[in-house]
C-alpha positions as CSV (number, residue, x, y, z in Angstrom):
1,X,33.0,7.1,8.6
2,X,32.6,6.7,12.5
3,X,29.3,7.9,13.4
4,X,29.4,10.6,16.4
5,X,27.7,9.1,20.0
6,X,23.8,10.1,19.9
7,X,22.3,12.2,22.3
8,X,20.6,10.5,25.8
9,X,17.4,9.3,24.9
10,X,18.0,9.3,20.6
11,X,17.8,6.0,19.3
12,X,19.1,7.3,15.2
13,X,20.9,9.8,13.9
14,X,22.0,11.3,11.0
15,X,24.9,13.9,10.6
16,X,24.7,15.6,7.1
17,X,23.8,12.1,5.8
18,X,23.6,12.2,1.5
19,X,22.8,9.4,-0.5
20,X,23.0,8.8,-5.0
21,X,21.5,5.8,-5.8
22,X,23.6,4.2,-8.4
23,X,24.6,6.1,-11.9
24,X,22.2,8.7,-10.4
25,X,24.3,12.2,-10.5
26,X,21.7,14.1,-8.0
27,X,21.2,13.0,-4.9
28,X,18.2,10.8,-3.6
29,X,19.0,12.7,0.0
30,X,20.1,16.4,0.5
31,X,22.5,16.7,3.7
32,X,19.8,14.8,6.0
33,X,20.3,16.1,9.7
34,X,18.0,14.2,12.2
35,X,17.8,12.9,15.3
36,X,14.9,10.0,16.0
37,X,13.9,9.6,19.7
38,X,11.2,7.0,21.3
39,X,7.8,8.2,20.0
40,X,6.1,8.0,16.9
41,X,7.2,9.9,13.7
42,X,5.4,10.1,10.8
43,X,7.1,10.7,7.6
44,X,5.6,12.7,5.2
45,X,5.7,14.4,1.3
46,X,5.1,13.8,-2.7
47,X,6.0,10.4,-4.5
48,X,9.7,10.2,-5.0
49,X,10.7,12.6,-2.6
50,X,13.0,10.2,-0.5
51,X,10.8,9.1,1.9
52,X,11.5,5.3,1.1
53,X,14.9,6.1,0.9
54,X,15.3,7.5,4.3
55,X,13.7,4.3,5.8
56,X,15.7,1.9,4.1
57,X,18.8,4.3,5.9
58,X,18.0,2.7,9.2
59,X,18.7,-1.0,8.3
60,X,21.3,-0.4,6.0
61,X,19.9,-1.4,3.0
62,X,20.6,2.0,1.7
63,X,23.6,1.9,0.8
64,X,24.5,-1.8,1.8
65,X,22.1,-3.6,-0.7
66,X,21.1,-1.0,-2.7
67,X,24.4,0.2,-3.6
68,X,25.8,3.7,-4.4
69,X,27.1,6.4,-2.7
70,X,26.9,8.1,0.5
71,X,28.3,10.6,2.8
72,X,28.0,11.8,6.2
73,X,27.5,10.2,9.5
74,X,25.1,7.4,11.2
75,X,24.4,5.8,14.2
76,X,21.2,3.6,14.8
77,X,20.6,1.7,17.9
78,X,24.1,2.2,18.9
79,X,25.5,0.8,15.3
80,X,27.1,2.3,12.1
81,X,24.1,1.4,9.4
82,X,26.6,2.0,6.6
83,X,28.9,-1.0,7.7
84,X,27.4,-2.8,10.3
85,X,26.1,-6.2,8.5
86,X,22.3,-6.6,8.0
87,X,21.1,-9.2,9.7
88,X,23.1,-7.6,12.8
89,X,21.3,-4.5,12.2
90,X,17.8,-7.0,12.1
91,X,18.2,-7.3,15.4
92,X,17.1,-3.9,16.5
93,X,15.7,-2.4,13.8
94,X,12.8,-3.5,11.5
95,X,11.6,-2.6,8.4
96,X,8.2,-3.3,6.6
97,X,8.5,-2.3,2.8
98,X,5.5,-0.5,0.9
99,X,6.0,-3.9,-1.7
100,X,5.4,-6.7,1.3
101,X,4.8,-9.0,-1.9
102,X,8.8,-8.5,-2.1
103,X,9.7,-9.6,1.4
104,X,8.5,-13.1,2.1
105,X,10.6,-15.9,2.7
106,X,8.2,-18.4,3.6
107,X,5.0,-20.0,2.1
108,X,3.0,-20.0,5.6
109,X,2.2,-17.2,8.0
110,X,3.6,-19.0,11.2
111,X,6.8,-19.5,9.5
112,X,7.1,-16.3,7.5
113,X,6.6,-14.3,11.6
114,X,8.8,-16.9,13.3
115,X,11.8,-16.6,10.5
116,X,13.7,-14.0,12.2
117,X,13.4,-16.3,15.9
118,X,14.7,-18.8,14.2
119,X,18.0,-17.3,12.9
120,X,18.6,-15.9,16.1
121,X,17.9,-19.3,18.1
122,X,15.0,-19.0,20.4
123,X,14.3,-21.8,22.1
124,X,11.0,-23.4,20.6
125,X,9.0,-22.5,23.3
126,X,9.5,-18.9,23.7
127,X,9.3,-18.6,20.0
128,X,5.8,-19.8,19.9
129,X,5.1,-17.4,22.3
130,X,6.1,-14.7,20.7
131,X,4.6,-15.5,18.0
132,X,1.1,-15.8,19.3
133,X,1.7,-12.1,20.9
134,X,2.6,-11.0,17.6
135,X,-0.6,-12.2,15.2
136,X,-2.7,-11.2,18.8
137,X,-1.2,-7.4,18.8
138,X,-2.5,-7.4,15.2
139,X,-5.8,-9.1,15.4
140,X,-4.8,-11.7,13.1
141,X,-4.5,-14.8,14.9
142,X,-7.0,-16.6,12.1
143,X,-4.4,-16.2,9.5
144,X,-1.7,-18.4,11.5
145,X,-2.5,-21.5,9.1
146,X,-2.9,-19.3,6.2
147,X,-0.2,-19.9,2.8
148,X,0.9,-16.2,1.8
149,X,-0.4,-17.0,-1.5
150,X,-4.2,-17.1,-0.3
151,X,-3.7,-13.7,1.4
152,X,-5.1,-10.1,0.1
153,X,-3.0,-7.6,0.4
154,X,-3.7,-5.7,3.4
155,X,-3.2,-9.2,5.2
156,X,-0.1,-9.6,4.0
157,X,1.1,-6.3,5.3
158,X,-0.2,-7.5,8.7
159,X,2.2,-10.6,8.3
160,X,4.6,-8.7,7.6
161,X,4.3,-6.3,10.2
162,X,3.8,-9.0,12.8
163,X,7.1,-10.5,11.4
164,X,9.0,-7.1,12.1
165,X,7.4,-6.9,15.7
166,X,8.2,-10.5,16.8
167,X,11.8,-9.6,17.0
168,X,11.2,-6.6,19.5
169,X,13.1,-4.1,17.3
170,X,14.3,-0.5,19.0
171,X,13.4,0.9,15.8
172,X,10.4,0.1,13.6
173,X,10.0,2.3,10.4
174,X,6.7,1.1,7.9
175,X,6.6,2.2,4.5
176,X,2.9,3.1,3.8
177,X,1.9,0.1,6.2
178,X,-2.2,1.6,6.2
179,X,-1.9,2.1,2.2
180,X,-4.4,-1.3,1.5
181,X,-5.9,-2.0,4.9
182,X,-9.7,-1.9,6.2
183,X,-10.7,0.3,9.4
184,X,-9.7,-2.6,11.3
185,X,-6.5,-3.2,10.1
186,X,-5.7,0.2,10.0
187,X,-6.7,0.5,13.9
188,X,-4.8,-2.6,14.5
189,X,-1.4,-1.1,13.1
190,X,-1.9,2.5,14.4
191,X,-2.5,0.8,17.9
192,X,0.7,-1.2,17.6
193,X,2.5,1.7,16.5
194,X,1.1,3.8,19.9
195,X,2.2,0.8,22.0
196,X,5.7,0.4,21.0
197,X,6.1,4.1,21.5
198,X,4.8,3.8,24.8
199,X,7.1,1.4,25.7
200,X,10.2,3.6,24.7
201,X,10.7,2.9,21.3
202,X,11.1,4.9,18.3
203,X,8.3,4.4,15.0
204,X,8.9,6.1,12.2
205,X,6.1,5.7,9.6
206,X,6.3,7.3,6.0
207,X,2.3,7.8,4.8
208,X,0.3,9.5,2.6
209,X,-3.0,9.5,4.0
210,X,-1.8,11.4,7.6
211,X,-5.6,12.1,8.5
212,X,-5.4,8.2,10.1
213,X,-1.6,8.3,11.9
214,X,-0.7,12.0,11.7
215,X,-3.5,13.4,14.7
216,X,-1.2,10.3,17.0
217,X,2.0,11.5,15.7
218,X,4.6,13.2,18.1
219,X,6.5,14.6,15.6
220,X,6.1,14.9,11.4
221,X,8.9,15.2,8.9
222,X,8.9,16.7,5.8
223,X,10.7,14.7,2.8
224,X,10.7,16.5,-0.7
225,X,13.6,17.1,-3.4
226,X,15.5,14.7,-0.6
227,X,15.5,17.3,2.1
228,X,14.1,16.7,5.8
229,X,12.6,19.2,7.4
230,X,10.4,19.7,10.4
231,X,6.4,19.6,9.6
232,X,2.7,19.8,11.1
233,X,0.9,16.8,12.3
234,X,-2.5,19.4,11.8
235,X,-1.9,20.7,8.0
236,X,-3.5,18.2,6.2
237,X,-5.8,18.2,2.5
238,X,-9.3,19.3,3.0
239,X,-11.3,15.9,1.5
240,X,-12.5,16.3,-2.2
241,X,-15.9,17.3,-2.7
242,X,-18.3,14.3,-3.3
243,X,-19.4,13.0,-6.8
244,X,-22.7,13.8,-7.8
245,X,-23.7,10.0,-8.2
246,X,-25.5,9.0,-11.5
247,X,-28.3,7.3,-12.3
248,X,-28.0,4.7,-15.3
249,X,-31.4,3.4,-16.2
250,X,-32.4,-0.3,-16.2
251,X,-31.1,-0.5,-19.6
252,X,-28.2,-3.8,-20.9
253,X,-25.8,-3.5,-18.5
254,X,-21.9,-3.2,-20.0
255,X,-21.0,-6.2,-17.2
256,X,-22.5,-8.7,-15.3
257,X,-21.8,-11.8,-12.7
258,X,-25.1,-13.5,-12.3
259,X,-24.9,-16.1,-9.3
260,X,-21.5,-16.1,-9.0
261,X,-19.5,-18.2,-6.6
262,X,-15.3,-17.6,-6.3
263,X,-12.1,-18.8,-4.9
264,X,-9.5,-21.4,-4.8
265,X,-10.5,-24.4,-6.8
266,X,-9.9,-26.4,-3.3
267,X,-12.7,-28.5,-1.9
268,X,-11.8,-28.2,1.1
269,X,-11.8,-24.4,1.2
270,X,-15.0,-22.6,1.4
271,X,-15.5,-20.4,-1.9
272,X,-14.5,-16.3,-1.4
273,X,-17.3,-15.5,-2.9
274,X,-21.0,-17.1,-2.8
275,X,-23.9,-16.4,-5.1
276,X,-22.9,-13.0,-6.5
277,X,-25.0,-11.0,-8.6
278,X,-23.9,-7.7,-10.0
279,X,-23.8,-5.8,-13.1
280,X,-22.8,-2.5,-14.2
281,X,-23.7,0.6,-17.0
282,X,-20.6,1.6,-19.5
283,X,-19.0,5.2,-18.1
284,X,-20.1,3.8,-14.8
285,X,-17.8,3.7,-11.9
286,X,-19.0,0.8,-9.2
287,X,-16.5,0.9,-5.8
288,X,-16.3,-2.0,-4.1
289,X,-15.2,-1.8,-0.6
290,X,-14.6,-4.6,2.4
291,X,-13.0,-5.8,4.8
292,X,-9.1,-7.4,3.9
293,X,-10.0,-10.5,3.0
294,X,-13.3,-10.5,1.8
295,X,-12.9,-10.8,-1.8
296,X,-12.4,-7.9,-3.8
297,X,-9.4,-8.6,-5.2
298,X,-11.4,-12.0,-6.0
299,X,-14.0,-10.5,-7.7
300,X,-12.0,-8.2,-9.8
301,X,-9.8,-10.9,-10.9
302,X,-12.5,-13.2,-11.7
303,X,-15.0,-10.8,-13.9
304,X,-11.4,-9.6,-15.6
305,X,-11.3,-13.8,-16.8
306,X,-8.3,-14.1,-14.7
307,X,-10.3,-16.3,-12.2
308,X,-12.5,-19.2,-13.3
309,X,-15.9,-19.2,-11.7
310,X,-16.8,-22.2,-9.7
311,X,-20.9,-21.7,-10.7
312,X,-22.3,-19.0,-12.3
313,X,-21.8,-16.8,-15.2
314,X,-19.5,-13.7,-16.1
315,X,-20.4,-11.3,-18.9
316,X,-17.8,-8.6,-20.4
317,X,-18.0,-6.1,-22.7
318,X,-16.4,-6.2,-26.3
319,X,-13.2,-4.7,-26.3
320,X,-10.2,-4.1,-24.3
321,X,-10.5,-5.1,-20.1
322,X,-7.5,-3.6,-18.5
323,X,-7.0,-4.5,-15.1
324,X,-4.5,-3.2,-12.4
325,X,-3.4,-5.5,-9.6
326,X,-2.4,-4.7,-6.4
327,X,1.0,-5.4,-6.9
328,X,1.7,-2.7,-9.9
329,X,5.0,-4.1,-10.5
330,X,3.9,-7.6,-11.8
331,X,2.7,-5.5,-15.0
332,X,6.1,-3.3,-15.4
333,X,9.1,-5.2,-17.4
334,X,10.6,-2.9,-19.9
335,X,13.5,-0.4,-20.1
336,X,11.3,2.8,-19.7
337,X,7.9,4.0,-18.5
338,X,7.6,5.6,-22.0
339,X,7.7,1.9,-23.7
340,X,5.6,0.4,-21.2
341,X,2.8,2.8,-22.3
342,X,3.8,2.8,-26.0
343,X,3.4,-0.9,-25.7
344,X,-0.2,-1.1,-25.0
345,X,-1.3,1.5,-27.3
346,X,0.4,-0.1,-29.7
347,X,-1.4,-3.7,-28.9
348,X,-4.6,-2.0,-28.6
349,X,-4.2,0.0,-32.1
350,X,-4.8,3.3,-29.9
351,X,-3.7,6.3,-32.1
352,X,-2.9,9.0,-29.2
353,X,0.6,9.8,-28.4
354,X,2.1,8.0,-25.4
355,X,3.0,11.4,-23.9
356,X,-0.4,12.5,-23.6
357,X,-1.0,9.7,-21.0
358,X,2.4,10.4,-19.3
359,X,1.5,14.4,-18.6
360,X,-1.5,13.0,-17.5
361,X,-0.3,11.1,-14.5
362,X,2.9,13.8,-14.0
363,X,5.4,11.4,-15.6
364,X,6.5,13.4,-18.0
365,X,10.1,13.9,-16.5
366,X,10.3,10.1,-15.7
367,X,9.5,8.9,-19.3
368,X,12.8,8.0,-19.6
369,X,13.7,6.1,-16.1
370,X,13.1,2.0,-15.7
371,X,9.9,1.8,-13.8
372,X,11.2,-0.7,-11.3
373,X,13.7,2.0,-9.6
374,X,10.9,4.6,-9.3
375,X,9.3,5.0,-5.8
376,X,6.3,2.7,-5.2
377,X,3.9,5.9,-5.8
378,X,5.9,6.8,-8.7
379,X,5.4,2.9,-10.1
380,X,1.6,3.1,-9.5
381,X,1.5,6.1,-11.6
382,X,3.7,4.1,-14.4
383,X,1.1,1.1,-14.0
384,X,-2.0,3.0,-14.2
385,X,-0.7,5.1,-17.7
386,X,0.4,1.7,-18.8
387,X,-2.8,0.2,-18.2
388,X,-5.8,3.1,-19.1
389,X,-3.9,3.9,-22.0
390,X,-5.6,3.0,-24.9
391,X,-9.2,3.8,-23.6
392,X,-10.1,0.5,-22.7
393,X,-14.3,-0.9,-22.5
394,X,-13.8,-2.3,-19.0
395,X,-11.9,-0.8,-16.1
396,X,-10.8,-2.9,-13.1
397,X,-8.5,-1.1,-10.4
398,X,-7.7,-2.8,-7.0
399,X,-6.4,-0.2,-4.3
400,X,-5.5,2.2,-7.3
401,X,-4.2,4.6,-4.7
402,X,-2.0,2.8,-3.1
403,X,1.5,4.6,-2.7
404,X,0.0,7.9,-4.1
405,X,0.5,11.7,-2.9
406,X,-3.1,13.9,-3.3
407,X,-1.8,14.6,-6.4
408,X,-1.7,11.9,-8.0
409,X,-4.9,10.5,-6.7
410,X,-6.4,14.1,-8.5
411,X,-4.9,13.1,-11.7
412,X,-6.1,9.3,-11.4
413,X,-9.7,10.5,-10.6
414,X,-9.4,12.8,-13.7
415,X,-8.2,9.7,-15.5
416,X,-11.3,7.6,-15.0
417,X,-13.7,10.7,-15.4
418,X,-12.1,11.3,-19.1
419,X,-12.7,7.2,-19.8
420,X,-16.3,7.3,-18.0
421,X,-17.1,10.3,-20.1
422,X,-15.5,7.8,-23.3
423,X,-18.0,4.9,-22.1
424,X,-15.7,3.0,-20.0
425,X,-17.2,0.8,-17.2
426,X,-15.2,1.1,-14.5
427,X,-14.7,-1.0,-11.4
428,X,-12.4,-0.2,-8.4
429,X,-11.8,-2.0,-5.1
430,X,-10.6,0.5,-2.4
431,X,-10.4,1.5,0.9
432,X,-9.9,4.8,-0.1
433,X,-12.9,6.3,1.0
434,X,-12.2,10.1,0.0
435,X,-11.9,8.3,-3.8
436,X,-14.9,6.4,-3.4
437,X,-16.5,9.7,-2.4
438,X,-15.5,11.3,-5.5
439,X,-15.9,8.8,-8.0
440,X,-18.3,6.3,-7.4
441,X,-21.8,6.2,-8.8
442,X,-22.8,3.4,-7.0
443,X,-20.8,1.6,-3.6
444,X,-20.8,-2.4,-3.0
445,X,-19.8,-3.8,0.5
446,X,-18.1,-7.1,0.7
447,X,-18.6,-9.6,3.7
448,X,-18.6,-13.0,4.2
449,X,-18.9,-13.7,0.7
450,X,-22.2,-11.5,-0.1
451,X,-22.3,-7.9,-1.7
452,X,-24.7,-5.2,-0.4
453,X,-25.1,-2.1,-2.1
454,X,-24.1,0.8,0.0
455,X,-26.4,4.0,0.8
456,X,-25.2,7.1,-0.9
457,X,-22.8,8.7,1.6
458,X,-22.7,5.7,3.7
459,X,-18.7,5.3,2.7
460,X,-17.4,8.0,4.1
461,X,-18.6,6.5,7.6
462,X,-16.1,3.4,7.5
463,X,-13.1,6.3,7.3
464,X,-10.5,7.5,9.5
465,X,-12.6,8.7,12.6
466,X,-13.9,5.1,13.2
467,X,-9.9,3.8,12.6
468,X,-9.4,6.6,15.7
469,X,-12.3,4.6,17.3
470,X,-11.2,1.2,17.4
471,X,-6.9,1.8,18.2
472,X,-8.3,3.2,21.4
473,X,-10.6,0.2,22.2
474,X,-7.7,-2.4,20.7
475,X,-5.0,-0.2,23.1
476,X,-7.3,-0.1,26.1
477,X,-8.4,-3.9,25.8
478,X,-12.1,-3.6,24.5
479,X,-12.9,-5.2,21.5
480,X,-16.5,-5.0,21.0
């Protein structure tokens, strides 16, 4: 399988290129013909259409590590990807998953972004400079002392990013690399992204929300039922019209954290969260929103009893508190997404079929599949029917959206209307601001430990025009 010379000026390509996954008898990739030049291509269609697979084509995990079959013809920066080893194919090409909770080798920021130096034997002194270039071009030079473990999510997939970068790849493809960042995160990558094209190199970028990468895009691809086909940067979803917030009274509130400080039980670290107050109604949806970082995920986890308080006072409903991580797969462990659902309505003594929850979230056809080799969209799905099954008294949902086409974010919003309407109280940290827009009755900030309520409407003002906003100040060097 000798891959064909590419065209002057194509850094990939891909002659009739189809891929099974293993003891799959259709095809994950239909007869993929594409050539990637410098620039910046986004990659885009519905969960489980192949878009992750493509990426993982030009490092050669697909079919290397992953296994199974393939036909057709490769090249990628001037290699075969089908037989040329991995950490060869490292060299020039990097790849920044949609799980980064998966692709850490180190404990520690600095070491996790100078890893791939060090295999290929930098001298000490460039490596650190390469390294500080890397956590600059992403804004996240206070993180270099940071453990992995104290990072929110969105940070992480900075690290990561920054630990693809380092290595000065001639390709770079990101698997949903916006999909839990803030405004400034999200400016940070799509600048990156703008300046490696600019220096000749090709980006390919696989994304659901296009309205933040696909207006920079030079070119958009199409992946759905494995085929690739050409697309337009301009055709995206008209936003959902906003939720008619509620008003809830001054009656008992369903939850409450009354003075409220949170974080790592480590003295020398300042607490995450300080003094919180905050309390909600049941079949009340309360979004929280933030900077990466700032504590959602800590709050979440510490009103779900996850988190010990370090003062203060949490209060919970009777009943059932589901909560869904970040990281959907840490709650997905059986043979089939039909038991994992079946599971908790049999724990929770719920008497609805687990098929009813399954239509609702489009799995129906995947009842039957191991959740763990579903796309990451496709896995959030399986998490969320695992989790709201049941109808549950307390809601928690950090970045709930994460990995999801627009329709699955309808059927998730449908979701927590049907458990709102039940007399669920719902919580979600986002920074999804089109699902804050459509859900939310009332809208929290967090920053520097402290949470201000939000003015209705005053979301939609931290979305993707203001991410436009702030990649031209990072590109053009002003950073006010």
């Amino acid at each position: 399988m000798t891959a064909s010379p590419t065209t002057a000026g194509s850094i990939a390509r891909f002659d009739r290129v189809s891929y099974w996954y293993p003891n799959q008898s259709e095809p994950s990739l239909r007869a993929v013909d594409l050539e990637i030049g410098p620039g910046l291509t986004l990659v885009a269609g519905e969960s489980g259409g192949g878009k992750s697979t493509l990426l993982r084509l030009f490092d050669g995990l697909v079919p290397q590590f992953h296994g199974g079959r393939v036909s057709g013809r490769a090249e990628v920066a001037g290699m075969d990807p089908f037989r040329t080893p991995i950490p060869r194919l490292a060299q020039r090409v990097g790849l920044v998953f949609q799980d980064v909770e998966t692709q850490s080798v180190y404990g520690s920021v600095e070491r996790e972004i100078a890893f791939g130096l060090e295999n290929l034997g930098l001298p000490r002194a460039e490596m650190h400079d390469r390294v500080d270039e890397a956590l600059a071009g992403l804004s996240i030079e206070g993180l270099r002392g940071r453990r992995l473990a104290t990072l929110s999510g969105g940070e992480r997939q900075r690290v990561q990013l920054a630990a693809v970068l380092v290595l000065r790849p001639q390709l770079v493809a990101l698997d949903e690399p916006t999909s839990q960042l803030d405004p400034e995160g999200a400016a940070a990558v799509l600048a990156a992204c703008r300046g490696l094209a600019a220096e000749g190199r090709a980006v390919v970028v696989a994304e659901h929300r296009l309205e933040t990468l696909g207006p920079a895009a030079d070119r958009v691809l199409i992946v759905e039922g494995g085929r690739v086909t050409a697309g337009v940067a301009g055709a995206l979803p008209s936003p959902r019209p906003a939720h008619a917030q509620r008003s809830f009274g001054s009656g008992e509130p369903a939850w409450e954290l009354r003075e409220v400080s949170a974080g790592p039980a480590d003295p020398a670290r300042e607490a995450v969260l300080d003094d919180v107050s905050l309390a909600g109604a049941a079949g009340e949806v309360v979004a929280l929103l933030g900077p990466n970082g700032s504590g959602k995920t800590t709050l979440l986890r510490t009103l779900a009893g996850l988190l010990p308080p370090l003062a203060g006072t949490v209060r919970r409903p009777v009943g059932r508190t589901a909560y869904l991580p970040q990281n959907p797969g840490a709650l997905l462990h059986l043979p089939t997404v039909r038991a994992e659902v079946a599971l908790t309505l049999r724990r929770t003594g719920g008497d609805e079929e687990p098929e009813t929850m399954l239509a609702a979230f489009g799995l129906g056809h995947l009842a039957d599949r191991y959740p763990r080799d579903l796309s990451s969209g496709e896995r959030q799905r399986a998490a969320l029917a695992a989790t709201l099954a049941g109808s549950p008294t307390l809601v928690l949902l950090d970045e709930p959206t994460r990995g999801m086409d627009l329709a699955a974010r309808r059927s998730l919003a449908a979701a927590v209307r049907a458990l709102t309407d039940r007399g669920s109280a719902v919580v979600l940290a986002t920074h999804d601001t089109d699902l804050v827009a459509e859900l939310a009755d009332r809208t929290f900030e967090l920053r520097g430990g402290r949470v201000t309520e939000l003015a209705p409407g005053r979301a939609t003002e931290l979305a993707p025009g203001r991410v436009t906003e702030l990649a031209e100040a990072s590109l053009s060097g002003d950073h006010r």
